[in-house]
NUTIKE-705599 format. One record per residue (C-alpha): chain; x, y, z. Coordinates in steps of 0.001 Angstrom, whole numbers, plus 524288, in hexadecimal, padded with zeros to 5 digits. Example, Ala and Ser with C-alpha at 12.3 -4.5 7.8 and 13.67 -1.06 7.14 Angstrom:
<nodes>
A,8300C,7EE6C,81E78
A,83566,7FBDC,81BE4
</nodes>
This chain:
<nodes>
A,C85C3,28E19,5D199
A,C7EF7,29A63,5D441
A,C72D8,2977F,5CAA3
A,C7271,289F1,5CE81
A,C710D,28EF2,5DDC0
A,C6778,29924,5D8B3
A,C5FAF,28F30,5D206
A,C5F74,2860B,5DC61
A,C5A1E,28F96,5E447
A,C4F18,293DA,5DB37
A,C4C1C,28408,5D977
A,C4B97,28451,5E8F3
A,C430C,29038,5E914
A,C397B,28A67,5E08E
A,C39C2,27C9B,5E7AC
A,C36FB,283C7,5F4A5
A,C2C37,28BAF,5ED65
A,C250F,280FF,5E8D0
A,C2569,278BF,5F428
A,C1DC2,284BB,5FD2E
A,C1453,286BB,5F166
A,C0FD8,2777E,5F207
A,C111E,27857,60196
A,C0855,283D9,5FEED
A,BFE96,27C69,5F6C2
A,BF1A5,27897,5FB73
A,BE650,26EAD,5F66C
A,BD85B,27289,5F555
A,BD507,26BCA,60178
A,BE149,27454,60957
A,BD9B3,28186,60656
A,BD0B8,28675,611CF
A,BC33E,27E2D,610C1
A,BB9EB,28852,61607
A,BC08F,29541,614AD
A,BC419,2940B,6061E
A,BBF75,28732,5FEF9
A,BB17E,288FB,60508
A,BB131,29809,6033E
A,BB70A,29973,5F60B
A,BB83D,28BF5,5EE15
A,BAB50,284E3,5F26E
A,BA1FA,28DA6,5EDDA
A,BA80F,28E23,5E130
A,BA5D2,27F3D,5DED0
A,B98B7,27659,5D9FB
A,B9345,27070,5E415
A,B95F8,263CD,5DAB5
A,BA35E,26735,5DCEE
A,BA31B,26792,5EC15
A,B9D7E,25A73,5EBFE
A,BA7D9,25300,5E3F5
A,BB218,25AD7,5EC93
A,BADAE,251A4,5F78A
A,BB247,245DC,5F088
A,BBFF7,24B72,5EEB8
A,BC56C,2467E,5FB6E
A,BC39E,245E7,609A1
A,BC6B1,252DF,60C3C
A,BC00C,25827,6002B
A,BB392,25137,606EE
A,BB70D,2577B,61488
A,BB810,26487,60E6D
A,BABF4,26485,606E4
A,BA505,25F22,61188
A,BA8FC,26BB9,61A21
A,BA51B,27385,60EFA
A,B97F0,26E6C,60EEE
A,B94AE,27112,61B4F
A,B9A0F,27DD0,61E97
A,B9399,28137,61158
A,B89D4,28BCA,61247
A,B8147,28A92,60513
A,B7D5C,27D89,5FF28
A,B76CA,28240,5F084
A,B744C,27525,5E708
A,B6C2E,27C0B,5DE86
A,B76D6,27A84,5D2AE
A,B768B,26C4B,5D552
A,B6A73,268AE,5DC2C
A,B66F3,25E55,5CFA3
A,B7326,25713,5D408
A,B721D,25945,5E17C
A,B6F47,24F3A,5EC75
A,B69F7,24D3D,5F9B5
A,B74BF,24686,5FD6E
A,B7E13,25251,5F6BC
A,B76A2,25CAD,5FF5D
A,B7914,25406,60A27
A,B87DF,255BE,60842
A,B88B7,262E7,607B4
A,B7DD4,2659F,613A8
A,B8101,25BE6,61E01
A,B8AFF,2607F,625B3
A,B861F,27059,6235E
A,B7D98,27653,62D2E
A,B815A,2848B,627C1
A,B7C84,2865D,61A67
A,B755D,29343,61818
A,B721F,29045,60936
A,B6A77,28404,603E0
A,B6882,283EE,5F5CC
A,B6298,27858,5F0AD
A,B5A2E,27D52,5E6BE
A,B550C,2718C,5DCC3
A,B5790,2672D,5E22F
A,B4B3E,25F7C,5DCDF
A,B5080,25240,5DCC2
A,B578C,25107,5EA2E
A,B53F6,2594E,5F5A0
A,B4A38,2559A,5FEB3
A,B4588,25867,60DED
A,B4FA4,24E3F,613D2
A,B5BA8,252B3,60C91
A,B5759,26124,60EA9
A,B5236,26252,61D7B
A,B5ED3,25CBE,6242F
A,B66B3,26973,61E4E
A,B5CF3,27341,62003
A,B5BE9,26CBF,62ED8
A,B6CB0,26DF6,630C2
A,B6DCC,27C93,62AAD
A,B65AD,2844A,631C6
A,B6D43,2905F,62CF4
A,B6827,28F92,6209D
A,B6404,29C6A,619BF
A,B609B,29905,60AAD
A,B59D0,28CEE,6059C
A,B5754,28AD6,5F7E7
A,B4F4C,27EEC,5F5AA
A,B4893,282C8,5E9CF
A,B4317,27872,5DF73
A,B4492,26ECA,5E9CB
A,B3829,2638D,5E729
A,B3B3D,25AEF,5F18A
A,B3C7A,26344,5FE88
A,B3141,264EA,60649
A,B2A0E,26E84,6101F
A,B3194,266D6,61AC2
A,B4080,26BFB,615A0
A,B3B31,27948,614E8
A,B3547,2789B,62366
A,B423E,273FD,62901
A,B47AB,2806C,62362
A,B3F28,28724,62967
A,B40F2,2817E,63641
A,B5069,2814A,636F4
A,B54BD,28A6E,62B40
A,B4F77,2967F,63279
A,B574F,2A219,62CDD
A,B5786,29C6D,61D8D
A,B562B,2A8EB,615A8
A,B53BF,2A51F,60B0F
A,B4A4E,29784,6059F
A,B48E9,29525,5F63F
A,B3CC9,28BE4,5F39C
A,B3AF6,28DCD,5E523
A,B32AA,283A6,5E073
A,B3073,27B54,5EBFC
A,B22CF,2781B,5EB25
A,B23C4,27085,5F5E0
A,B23DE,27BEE,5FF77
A,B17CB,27D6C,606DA
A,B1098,28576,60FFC
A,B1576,27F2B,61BC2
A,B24F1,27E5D,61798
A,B2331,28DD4,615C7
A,B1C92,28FDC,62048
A,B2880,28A0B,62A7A
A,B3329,290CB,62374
A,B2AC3,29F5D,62585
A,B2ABD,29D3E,6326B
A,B378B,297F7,635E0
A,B3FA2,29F30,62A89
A,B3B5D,2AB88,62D9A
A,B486E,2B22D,627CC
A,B4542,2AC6A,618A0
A,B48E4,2B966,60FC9
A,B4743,2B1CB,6022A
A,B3C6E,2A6D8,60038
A,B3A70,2A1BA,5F31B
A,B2EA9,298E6,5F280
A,B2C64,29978,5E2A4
A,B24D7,28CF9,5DD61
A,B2118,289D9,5EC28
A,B127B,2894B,5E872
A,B0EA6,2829B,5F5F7
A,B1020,28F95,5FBF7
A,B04F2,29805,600E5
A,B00AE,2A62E,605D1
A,AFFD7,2A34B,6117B
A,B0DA6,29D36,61168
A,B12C5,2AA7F,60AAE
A,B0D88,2B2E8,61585
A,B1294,2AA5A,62035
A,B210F,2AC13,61A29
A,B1D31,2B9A1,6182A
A,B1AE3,2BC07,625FC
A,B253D,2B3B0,62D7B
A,B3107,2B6C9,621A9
A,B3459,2C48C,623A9
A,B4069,2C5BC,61DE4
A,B3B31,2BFA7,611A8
A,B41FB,2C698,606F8
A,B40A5,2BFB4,5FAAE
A,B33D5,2B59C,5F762
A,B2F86,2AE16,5ECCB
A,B229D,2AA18,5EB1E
A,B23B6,2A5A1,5DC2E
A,B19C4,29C3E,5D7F2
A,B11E5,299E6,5E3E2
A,B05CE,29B52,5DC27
A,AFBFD,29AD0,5E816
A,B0224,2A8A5,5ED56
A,AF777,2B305,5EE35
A,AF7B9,2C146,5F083
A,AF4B2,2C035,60119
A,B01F4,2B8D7,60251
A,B0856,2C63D,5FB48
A,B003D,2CE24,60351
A,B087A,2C7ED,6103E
A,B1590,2C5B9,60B18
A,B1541,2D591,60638
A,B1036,2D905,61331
A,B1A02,2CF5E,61B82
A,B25FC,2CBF1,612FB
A,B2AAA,2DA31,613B3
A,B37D9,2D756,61124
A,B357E,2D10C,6040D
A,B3CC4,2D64A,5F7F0
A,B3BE7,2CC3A,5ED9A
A,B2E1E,2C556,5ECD0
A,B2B2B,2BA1E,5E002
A,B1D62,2B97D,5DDB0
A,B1E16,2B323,5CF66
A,B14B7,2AB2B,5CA9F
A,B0B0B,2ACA8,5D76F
A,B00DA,2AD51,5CED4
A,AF6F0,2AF6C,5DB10
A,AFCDC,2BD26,5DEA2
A,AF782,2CB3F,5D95E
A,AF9E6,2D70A,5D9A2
A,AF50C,2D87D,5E7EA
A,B029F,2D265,5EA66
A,B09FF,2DB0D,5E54A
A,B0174,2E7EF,5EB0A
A,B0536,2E1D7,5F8E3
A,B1319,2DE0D,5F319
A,B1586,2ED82,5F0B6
A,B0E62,2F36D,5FD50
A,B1554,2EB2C,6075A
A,B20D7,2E4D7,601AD
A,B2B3D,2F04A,603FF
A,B3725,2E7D3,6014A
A,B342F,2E134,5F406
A,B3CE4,2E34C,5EA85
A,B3A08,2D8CE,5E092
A,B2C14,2D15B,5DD0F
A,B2B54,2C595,5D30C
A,B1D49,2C3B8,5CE80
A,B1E1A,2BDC2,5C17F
A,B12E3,2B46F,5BD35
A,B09DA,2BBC3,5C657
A,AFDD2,2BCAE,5BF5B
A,AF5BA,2C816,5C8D5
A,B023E,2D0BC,5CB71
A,B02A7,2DB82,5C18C
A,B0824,2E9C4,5BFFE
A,AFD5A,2EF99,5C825
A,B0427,2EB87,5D525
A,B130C,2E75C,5D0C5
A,B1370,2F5C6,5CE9F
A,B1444,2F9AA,5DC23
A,B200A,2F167,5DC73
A,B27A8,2F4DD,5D0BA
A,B25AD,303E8,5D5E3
A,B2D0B,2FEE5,5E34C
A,B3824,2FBFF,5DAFD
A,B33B6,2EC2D,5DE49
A,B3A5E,2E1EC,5D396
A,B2F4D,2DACC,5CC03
A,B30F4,2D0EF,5C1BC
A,B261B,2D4AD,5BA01
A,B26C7,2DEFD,5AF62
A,B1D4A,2EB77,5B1A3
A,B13A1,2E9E6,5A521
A,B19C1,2F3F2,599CA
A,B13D6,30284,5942D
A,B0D02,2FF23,588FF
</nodes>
């Protein structure tokens, strides 16, 4: 009688036990949205993944639809060959806080009118990365200008669209740029160069890859006027000489790293001066014989 008391009790132990584990069970959907699925699970996930979460269920839709636009980075560089406008428009609709746009080739898909509406809602916006991008014009890259005016940081690699004039609005309304890349944006003159020189003080990193109509005055202002500048990309302006670098080394106290490959007229006689400063340079000194 004793054992079968005894058991009973265990059995009713282990009933009661289970029954507070399941009441202590929770679904996905149960765990805190923002504090832990957002923070922890969400960035851990392909963006092809967050999209076929909306089709779960209503409240899968709800929640990914908060996630989207509390989201503070949109980057569809991984996927930007199966990306679409109407995709982007998803995930930037409803946001008007993103600090990081990454939407680096997209060839096929991204245009003025699918761009301008989110750089006009997320004014907050401190990195855009629109490299590679052939069907955006001067006209996305003046609104950014106008109402993106503390973006840090602007990636333009290979835009050949980019022009005097669409440079020209974001110097003098983005006046807190600290890295520029403008490699492959042949449209791009001196007197463009100095201008952003002058009005971009906090310019810390610029590249001027590839902009083949570069000359030696447009050095002679940027090393006089970019004076925070540590990283400058020179390669391939086939224009420049060693004047460049001789103004480079007298006034440009804060570079630390100079890429001037496939630079016909810069030679050892002036990247010297550099390489004694301690500066990074991508081209070999010549050897002893």
């Amino acid at each position: 009688m004793e054992e079968a008391a005894s058991t009973n009790g265990v059995s009713e132990d282990t009933d009661d036990a289970s029954e507070k584990h399941e009441e202590e069970e929770l679904t996905f959907l149960e765990i805190p949205w923002e504090d832990v699925i957002f923070k922890y699970i969400m960035p851990c996930l392909p963006l092809q993944t967050k999209f076929q979460m909306r089709r779960v269920s209503k409240q899968c839709l709800e929640m990914m639809t908060l996630y989207f636009s509390i989201s503070r980075t949109v980057n569809t560089c991984r996927i930007a060959n199966k990306m679409t406008a109407g995709a982007l428009s998803i995930m930037t609709k409803n946001n008007t806080g993103l600090h990081d746009l990454v939407l680096r080739n997209s060839k096929d898909w991204l245009t003025d009118p699918v761009l301008i509406p989110v750089l006009k809602q997320n004014q907050k916006l401190q990195r855009l990365d629109i490299s590679n991008c052939s069907f955006v014009t001067n006209s996305s890259l003046q609104v950014l200008g106008v109402n993106c005016k503390n973006v840090r940081t602007v990636c333009l690699t290979d835009c050949h669209w980019v022009s005097v004039e669409g440079l020209t609005v974001l110097a003098f309304h983005c006046v807190n740029i600290e890295s520029l890349d403008l490699t492959g944006c042949w449209g791009i003159t001196d007197e463009a160069i100095t201008l952003l020189a002058m009005q971009c003080k906090k310019l810390q990193y610029l590249s001027l890859a590839k902009i083949y109509g570069l000359t030696d005055y447009a050095m002679s202002i940027l090393a006089r006027e970019a004076t925070s500048m540590r990283h400058l990309n020179i390669r391939g302006c086939w224009r420049l000489s060693d004047d460049s670098i001789r103004i480079l080394a007298e006034y440009a106290t804060n570079l630390k790293a100079l890429e001037a490959r496939e630079c016909r007229d810069i030679t050892e006689n002036s990247l010297y001066k550099l390489r004694n400063r301690g500066v990074k340079i991508d081209v070999r000194p010549p050897q002893p014989p």
